[in-house]
C-alpha positions as CSV (number, residue, x, y, z in Angstrom):
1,X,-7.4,-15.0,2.3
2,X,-10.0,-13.5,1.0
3,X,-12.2,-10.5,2.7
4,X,-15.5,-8.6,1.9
5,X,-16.3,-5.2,4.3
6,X,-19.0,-3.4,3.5
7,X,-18.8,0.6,5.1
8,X,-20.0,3.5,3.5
9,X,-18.3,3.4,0.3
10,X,-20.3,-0.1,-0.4
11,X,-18.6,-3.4,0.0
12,X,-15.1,-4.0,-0.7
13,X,-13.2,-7.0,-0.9
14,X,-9.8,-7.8,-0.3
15,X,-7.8,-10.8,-2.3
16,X,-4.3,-11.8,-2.9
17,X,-2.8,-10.3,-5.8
18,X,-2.5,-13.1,-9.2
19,X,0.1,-12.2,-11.8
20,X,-2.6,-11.6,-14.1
21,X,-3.6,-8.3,-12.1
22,X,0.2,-6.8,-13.2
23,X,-0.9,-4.4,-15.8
24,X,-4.0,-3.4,-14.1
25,X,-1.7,-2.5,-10.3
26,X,1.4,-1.2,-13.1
27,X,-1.5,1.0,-14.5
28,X,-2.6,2.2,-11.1
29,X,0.7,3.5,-10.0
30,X,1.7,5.2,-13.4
31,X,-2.0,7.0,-13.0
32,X,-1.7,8.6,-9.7
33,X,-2.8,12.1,-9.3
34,X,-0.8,11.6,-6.2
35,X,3.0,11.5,-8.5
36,X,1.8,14.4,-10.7
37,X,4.6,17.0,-10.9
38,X,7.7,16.9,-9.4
39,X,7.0,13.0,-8.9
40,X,6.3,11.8,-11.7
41,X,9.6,10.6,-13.0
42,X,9.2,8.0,-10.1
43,X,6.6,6.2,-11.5
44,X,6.8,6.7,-15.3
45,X,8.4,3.7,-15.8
46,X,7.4,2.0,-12.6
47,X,6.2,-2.0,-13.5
48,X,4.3,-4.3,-11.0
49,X,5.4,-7.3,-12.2
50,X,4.3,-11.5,-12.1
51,X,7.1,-12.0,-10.9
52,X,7.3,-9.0,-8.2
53,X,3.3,-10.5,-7.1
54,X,4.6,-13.9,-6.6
55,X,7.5,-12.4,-4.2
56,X,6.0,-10.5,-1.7
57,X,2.0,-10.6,-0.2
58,X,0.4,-8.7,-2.9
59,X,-3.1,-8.0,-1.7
60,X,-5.5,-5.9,-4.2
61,X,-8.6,-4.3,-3.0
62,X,-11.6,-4.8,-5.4
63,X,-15.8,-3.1,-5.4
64,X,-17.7,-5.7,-4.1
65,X,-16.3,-9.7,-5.5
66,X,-14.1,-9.0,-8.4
67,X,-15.1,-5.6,-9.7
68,X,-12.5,-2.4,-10.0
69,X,-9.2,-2.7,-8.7
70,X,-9.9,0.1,-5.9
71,X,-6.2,-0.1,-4.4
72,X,-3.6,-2.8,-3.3
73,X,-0.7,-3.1,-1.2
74,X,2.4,-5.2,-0.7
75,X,4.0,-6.6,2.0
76,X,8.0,-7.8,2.2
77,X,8.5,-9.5,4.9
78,X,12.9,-9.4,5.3
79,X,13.3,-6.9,5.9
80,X,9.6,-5.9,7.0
81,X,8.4,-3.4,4.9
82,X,4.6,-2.2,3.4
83,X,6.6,-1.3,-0.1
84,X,3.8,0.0,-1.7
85,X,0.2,1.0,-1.1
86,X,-1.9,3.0,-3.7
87,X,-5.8,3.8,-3.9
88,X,-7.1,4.3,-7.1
89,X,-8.0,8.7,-7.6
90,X,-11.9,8.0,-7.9
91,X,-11.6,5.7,-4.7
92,X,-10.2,7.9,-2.1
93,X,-12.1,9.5,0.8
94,X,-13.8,6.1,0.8
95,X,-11.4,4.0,3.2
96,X,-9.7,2.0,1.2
97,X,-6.9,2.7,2.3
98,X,-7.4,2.3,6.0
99,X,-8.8,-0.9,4.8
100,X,-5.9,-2.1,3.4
101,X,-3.8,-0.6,6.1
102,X,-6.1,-2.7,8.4
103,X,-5.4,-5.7,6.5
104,X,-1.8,-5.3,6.5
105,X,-1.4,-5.1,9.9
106,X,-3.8,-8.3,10.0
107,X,-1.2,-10.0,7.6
108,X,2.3,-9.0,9.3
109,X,1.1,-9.7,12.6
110,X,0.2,-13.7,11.3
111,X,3.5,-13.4,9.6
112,X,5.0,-12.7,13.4
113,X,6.3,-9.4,12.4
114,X,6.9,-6.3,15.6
115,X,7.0,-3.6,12.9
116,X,6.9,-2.5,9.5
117,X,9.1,-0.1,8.0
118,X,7.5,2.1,5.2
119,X,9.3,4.8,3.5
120,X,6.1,7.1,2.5
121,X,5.7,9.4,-0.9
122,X,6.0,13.0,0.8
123,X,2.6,14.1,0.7
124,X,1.2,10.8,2.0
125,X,3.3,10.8,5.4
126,X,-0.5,12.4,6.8
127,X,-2.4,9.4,6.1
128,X,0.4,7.2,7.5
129,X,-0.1,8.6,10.7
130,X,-3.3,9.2,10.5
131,X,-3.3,5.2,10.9
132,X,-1.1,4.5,13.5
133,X,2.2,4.9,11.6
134,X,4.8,7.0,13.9
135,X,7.5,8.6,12.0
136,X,11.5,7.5,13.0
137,X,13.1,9.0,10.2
138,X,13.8,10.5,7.0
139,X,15.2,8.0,3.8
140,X,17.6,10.2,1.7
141,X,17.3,10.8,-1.7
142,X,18.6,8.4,-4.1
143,X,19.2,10.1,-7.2
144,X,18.4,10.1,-10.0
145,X,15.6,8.0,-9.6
146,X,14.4,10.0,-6.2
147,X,15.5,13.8,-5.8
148,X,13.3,14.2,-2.6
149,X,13.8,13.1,0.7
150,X,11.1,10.7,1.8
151,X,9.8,10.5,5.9
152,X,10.0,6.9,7.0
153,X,7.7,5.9,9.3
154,X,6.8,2.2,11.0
155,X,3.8,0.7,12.2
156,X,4.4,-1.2,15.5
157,X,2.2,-4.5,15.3
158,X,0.5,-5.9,18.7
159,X,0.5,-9.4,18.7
160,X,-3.6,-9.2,20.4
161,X,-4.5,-6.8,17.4
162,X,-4.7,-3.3,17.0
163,X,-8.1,-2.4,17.0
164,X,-8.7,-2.5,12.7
C-alpha cells in the first residue's frame, strides 16, 4: 500500500520496501547521528538485506513519489515487533517518524496484532512515548554486540484505530 501525506515538512509518501532499496536503508542506519559514540559498534556492520525486506513489512518513507529515502521501518509480525525504525539526520523534526509510527500501527492492526514489542536505542525511548509507546521493561545487554541495556516499550493497537 502505498501512501502520500502532505504536513508541513511537504508531502511524504510511504511504500513497501523492494530489495533494491537495501543499500540505500543499510546506508541509513550505518549514518545515524543517532549511534555516534558509544553506539556505534552496533551499527558498523549492520546490513539491511533483500532478503531481510522480503521477510518482514519493510515500509520506506520517501519526499513526495520516489524522491529521498526520508526514513523506514519494519514490522515482524511472530513475535510482534517494530525491529527497526530510523529517520534520516536532515529529516527529523519534520514527522517522519510519527508518520511512520502512524503507519505502523495502521499495518499491525490489519495484520490483527494487540501490541508491538520494540526494544528502543536508549536515547530514542522519548519519541517512543512521545507516540503512544508505554514502557514494560528493560532488554539486557547482549554483549559484545550490545553493552547497554535498552528500555522496551510496546505499543497497544486498538482494533477502531488510534487516532494517527
Amino acid at each position: 500500500m502505498n501512501r502520500s501525506i502532505t504536513g508541513e515538512g511537504g508531502s511524504v509518501s510511504i511504500r513497501r520496501a523492494v530489495a533494491r532499496d537495501a543499500k540505500r536503508l543499510t546506508r541509513l542506519v550505518r549514518g545515524s547521528r543517532a549511534y555516534e559514540g558509544q553506539y556505534a559498534a552496533m551499527v558498523a556492520g549492520y546490513r539491511v538485506g533483500p532478503d531481510y525486506i522480503e521477510t518482514h513489512r519493510v515500509f520506506v518513507a520517501t519526499d513526495g513519489h520516489d524522491g529521498p529515502t526520508l526514513g523506514f521501518y519494519s514490522l515482524v509480525l511472530a513475535p510482534p515487533e517494530l525491529d527497526l525504525l530510523f529517520v534520516a539526520d536532515q529529516a527529523q523534526g519534520r514527522g517522519v517518524g510519527r508518520l511512520l509510527v502512524a503507519h505502523m500501527r495502521s499495518e499491525a492492526r490489519a495484520a490483527g496484532l494487540g501490541r508491538v514489542r520494540v526494544v528502543s536505542h536508549p536515547p530514542a525511548e522519548g519519541f517512543y512515548r512521545s507516540v503512544g509507546a508505554v514502557h514494560i521493561g528493560t532488554a539486557s545487554a547482549t554483549p559484545p554486540a550490545v553493552v547497554w541495556d535498552r528500555p522496551e516499550l510496546e505499543f497497544h493497537i486498538s482494533a477502531e484505530g488510534d487516532g494517527y
